[in-house]
N, C-alpha and C positions, 0 to 999 in steps of 0.2 A: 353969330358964332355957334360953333355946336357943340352940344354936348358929349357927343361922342371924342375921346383920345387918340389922337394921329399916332400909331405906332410903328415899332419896326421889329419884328417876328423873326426870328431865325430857328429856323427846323432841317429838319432830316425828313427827305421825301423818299417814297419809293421809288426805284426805276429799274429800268431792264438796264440789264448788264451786257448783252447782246443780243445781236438780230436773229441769231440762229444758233447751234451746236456751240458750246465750248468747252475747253479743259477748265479742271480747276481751277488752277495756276492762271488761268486768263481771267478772274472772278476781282476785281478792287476791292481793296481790303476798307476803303476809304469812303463817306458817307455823299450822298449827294445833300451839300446845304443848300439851302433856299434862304431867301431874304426877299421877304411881305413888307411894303410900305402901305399903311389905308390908316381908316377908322374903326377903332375897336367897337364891338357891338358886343358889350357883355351880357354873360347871363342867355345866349340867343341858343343855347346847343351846349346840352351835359356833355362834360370832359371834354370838348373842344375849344382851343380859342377860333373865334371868329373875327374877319378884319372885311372891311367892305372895301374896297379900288376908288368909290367916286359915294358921296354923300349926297342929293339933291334937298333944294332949297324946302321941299316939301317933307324932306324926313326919309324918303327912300333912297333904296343902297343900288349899289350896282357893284356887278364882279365880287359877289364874295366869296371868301374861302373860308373854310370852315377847316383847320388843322388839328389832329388829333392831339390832345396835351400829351402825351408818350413821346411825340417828334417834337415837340419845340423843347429846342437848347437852351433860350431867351427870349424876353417880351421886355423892350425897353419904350418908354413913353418919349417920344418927342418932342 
């Protein structure tokens, strides 16, 4: 079993708001949320949480992200 906590992350990510040109009024007032299912990897990156996508039986991670704590909303443990 691992030491690492299966979580579930929800943040506010950056995005483009459009491909090209637009008016104001064309701009979403409304956040892009995200929701990260992994394994927390504490401590790995100041001010970040960090989650890994897949944990290998050797202790290495795969797929991680590394979210700025400013964008997460929540960090709930599963």
């Amino acid at each position: 079993m691992s030491d690492h906590a299966q979580v579930c992350v929800t943040w506010h990510d950056a995005h483009a708001e459009e491909l090209g040109w637009c008016d104001r009024d064309e701009i979403d007032a409304e956040p892009c949320v995200v929701r990260t299912l992994g394994f927390l990897i504490p401590d790995a990156k100041p001010d970040h949480v960090v989650v890994a996508q897949s944990l290998a039986a050797d202790g290495d991670f795969y797929g991680v992200f590394a979210i700025p704590t400013g964008m997460v909303q929540s960090l709930r443990i599963l």
